[in-house]
Every structure is written in C-alpha cells, then in structure tokens.
mmCIF file of the C-alpha atoms, coordinates in Angstrom:
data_MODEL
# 
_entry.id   MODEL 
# 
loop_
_atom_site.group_PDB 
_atom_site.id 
_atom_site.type_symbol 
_atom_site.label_atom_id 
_atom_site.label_alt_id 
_atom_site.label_comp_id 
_atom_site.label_asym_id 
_atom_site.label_entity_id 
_atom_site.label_seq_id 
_atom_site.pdbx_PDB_ins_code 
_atom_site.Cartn_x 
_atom_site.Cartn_y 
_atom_site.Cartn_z 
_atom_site.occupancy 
_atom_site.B_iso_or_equiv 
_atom_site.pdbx_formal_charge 
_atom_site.auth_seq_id 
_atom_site.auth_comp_id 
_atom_site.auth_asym_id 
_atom_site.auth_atom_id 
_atom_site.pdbx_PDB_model_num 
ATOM 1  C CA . UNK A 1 1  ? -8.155  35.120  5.441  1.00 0.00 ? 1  UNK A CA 1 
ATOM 2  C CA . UNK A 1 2  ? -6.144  33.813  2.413  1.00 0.00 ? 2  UNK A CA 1 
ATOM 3  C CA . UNK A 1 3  ? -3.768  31.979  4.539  1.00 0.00 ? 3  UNK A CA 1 
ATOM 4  C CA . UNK A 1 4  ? -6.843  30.200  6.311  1.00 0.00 ? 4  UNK A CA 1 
ATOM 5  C CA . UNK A 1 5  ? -8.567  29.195  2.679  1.00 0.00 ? 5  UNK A CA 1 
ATOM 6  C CA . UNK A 1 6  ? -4.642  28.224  1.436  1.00 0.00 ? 6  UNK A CA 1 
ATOM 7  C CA . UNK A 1 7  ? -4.473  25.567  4.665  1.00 0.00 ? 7  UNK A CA 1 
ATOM 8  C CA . UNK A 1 8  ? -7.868  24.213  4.147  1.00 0.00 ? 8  UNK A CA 1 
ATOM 9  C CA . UNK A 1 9  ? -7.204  23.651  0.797  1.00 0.00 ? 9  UNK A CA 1 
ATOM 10 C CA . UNK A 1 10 ? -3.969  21.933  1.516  1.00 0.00 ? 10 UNK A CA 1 
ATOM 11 C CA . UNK A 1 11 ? -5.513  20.062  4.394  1.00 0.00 ? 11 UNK A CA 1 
ATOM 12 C CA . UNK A 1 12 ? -8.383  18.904  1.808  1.00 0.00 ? 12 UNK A CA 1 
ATOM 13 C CA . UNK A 1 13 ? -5.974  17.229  -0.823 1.00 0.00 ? 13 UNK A CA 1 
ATOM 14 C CA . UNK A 1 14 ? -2.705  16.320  1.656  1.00 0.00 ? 14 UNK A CA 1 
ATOM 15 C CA . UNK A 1 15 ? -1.895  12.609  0.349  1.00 0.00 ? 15 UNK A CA 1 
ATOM 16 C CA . UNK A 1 16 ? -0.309  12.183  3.751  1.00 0.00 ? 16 UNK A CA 1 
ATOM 17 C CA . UNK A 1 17 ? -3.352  12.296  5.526  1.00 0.00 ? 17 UNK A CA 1 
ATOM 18 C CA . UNK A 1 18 ? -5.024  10.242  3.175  1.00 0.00 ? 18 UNK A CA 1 
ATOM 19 C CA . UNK A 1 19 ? -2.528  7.085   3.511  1.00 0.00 ? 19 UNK A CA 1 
ATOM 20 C CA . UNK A 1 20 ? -2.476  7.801   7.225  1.00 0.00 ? 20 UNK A CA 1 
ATOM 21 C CA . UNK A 1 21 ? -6.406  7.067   7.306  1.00 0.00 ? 21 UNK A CA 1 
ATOM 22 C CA . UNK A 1 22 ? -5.881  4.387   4.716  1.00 0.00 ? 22 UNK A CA 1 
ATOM 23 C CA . UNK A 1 23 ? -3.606  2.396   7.326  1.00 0.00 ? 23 UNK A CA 1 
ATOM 24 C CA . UNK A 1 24 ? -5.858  2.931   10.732 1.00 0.00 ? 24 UNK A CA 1 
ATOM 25 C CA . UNK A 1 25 ? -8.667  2.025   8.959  1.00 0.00 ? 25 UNK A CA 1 
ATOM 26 C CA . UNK A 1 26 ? -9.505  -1.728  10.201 1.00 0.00 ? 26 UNK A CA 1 
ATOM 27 C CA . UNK A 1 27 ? -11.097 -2.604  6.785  1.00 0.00 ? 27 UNK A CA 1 
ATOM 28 C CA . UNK A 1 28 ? -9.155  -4.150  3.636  1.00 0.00 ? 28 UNK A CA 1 
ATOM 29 C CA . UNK A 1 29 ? -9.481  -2.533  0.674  1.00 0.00 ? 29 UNK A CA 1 
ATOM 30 C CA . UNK A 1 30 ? -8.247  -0.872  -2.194 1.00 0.00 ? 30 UNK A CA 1 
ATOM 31 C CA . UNK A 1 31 ? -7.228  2.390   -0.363 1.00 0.00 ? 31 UNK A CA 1 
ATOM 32 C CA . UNK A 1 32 ? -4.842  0.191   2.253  1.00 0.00 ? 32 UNK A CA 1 
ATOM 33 C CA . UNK A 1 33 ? -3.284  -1.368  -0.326 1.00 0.00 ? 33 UNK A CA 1 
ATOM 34 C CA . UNK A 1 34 ? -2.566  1.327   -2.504 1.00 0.00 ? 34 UNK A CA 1 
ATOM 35 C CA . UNK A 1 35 ? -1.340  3.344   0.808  1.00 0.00 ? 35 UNK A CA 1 
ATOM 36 C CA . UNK A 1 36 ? 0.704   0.189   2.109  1.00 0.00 ? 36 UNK A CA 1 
ATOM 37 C CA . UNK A 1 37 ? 2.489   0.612   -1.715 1.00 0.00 ? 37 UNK A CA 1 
ATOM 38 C CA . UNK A 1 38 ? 2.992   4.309   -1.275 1.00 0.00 ? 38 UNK A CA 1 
ATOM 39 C CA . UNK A 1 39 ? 4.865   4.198   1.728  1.00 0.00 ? 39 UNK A CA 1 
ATOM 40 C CA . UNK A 1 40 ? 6.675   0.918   0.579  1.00 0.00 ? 40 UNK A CA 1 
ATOM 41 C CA . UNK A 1 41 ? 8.110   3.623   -2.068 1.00 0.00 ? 41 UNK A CA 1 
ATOM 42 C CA . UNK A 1 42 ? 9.418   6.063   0.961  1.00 0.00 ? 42 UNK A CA 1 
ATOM 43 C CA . UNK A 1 43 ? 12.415  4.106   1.990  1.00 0.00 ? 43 UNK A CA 1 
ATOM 44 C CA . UNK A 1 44 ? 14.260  6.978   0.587  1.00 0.00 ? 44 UNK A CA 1 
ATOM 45 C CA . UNK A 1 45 ? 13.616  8.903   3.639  1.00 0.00 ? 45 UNK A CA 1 
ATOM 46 C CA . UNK A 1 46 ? 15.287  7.657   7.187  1.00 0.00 ? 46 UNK A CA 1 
ATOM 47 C CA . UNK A 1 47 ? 12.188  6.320   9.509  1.00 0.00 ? 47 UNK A CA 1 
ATOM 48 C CA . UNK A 1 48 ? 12.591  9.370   11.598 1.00 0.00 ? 48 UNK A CA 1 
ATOM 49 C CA . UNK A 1 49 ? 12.089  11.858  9.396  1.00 0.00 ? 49 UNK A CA 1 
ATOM 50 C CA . UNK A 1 50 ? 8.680   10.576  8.456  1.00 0.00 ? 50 UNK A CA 1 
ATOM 51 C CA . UNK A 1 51 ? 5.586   12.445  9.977  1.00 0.00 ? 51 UNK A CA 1 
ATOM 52 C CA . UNK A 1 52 ? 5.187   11.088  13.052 1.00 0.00 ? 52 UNK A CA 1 
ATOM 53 C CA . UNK A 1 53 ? 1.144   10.410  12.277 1.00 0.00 ? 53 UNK A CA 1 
ATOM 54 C CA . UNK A 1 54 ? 2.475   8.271   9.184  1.00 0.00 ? 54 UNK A CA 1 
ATOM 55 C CA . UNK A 1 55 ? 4.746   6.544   11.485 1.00 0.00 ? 55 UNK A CA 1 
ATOM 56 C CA . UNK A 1 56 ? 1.706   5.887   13.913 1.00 0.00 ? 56 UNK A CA 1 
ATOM 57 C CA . UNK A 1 57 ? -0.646  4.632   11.129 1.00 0.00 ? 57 UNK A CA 1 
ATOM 58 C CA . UNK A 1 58 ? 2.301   2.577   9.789  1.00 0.00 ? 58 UNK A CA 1 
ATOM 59 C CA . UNK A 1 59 ? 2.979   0.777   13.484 1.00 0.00 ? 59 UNK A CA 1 
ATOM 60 C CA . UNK A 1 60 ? -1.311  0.532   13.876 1.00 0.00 ? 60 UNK A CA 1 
ATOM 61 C CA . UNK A 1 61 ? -1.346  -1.549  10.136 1.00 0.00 ? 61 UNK A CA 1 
ATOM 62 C CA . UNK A 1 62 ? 1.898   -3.492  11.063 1.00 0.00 ? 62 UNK A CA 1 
ATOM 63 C CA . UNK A 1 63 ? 0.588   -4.320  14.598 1.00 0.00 ? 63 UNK A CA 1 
ATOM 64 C CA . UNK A 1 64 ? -3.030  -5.590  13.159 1.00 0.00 ? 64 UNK A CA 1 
ATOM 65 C CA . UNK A 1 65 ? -0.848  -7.362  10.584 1.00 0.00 ? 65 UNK A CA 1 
ATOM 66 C CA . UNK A 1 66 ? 0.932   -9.254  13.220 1.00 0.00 ? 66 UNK A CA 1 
ATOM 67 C CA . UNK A 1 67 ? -2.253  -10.092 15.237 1.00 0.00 ? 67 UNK A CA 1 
ATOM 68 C CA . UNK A 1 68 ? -3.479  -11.531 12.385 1.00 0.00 ? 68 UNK A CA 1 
ATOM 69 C CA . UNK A 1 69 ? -0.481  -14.222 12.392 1.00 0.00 ? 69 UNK A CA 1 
ATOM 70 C CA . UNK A 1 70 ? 1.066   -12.999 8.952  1.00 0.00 ? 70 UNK A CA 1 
ATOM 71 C CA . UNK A 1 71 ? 4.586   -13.798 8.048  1.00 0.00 ? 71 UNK A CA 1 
ATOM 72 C CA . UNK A 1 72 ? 7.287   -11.491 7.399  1.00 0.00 ? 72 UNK A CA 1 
ATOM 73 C CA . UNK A 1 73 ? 7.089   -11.868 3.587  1.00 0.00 ? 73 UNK A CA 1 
ATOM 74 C CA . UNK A 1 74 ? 3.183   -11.623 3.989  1.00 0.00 ? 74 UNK A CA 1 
ATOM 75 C CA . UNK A 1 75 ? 3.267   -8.127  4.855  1.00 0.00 ? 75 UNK A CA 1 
ATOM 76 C CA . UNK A 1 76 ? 5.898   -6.937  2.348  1.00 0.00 ? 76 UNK A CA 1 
ATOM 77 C CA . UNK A 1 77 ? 3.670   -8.574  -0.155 1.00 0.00 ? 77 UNK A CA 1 
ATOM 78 C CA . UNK A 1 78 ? 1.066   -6.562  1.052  1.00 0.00 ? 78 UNK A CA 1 
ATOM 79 C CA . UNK A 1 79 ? 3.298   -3.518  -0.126 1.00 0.00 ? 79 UNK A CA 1 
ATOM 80 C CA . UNK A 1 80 ? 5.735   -2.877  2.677  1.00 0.00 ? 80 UNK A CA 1 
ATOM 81 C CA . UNK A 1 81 ? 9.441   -2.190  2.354  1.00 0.00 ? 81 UNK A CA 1 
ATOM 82 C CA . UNK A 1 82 ? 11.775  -4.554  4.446  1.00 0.00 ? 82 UNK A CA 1 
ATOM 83 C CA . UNK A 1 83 ? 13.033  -1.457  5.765  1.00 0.00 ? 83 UNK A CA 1 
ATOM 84 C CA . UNK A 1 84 ? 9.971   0.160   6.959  1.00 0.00 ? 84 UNK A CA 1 
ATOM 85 C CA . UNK A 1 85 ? 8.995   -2.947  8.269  1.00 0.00 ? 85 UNK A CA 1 
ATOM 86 C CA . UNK A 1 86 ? 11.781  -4.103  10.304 1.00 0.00 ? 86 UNK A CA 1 
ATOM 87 C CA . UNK A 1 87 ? 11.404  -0.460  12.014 1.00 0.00 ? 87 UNK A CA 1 
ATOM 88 C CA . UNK A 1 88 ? 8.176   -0.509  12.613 1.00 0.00 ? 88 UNK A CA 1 
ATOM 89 C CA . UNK A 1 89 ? 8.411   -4.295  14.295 1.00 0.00 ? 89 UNK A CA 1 
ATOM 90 C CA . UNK A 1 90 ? 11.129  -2.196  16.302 1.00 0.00 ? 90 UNK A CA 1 
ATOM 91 C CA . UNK A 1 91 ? 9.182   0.171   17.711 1.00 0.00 ? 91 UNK A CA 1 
ATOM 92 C CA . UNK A 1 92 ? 6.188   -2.150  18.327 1.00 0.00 ? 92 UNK A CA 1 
ATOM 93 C CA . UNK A 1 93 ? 8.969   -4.550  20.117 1.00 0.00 ? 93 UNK A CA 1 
ATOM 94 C CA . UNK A 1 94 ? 7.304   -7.560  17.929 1.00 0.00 ? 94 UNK A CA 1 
ATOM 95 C CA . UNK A 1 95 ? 9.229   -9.884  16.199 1.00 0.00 ? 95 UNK A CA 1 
ATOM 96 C CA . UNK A 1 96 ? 7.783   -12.125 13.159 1.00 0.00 ? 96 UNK A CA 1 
ATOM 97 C CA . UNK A 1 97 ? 8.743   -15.631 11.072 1.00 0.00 ? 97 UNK A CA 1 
# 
C-alpha cells in the first residue's frame, strides 16, 4: 500500500512527464518553451540514454517544427541544443537549412 501511494506521488510531480506533454502538445505556449529549454540543458546525457517517451516527444516537437518550414537556427532559438537537434533530425531522417 505505501509503495502504491509512493508511485502515485512520484507519478504526480515527475518533471519528465511534464516536458514530455509540454512537447506533444500542438499548442505554443509557455509550457513548450520552458520544456524545449529544459531539455536544451540535457546535452549532458548521450541521446540514448534519455527516456525513450522524452525522446518521442522531442522527435513529435522537432517534426511539427520542420513542417512548419523553420530553419535550423529557428528551432535552437526556440530552446534546442544543436546536439539534440541534429539527433533528433536523425532519427526523423529530415534534414533542414
């Protein structure tokens, strides 16, 4: 019973989750781009070892950033590493000016 209130709890306040929702959502707003800057700040960590649902809602926000005809420097203005980018462009198999 305590281990099932400890994982609600944790599943209730998980930042992950919350930048993952942030970045499927379709709608701009404050939340994207604060999320797009949090996982800008995550280059420390090797694209692979990312959750794989953050690397899913980072290839869904990249993707809808491409079909919206934004530049390269665009989206790392928006908060994106080069890094994280350039992988998730990768995986997508999309290339942009």
């Amino acid at each position: 019973m305590k281990q099932e209130q400890d994982a609600s709890v944790a599943a209730k306040v998980d930042p992950a989750e919350d930048i993952c929702q942030a970045l499927f959502a379709i709608d701009e707003g404050t939340k994207k781009d604060a999320a797009r800057k949090a996982v800008g700040g995550m280059t420390q960590r090797p694209w692979q070892q990312l959750p794989s649902r953050l690397r899913s809602a980072i290839r869904s926000d990249v993707g809808r950033l491409v079909d919206q005809k934004k530049t390269r420097e665009q989206i790392v203005a928006l908060g994106y590493s080069v890094e994280l980018l350039g992988q998730a462009l990768r995986d997508l198999g999309k290339t942009v000016a």
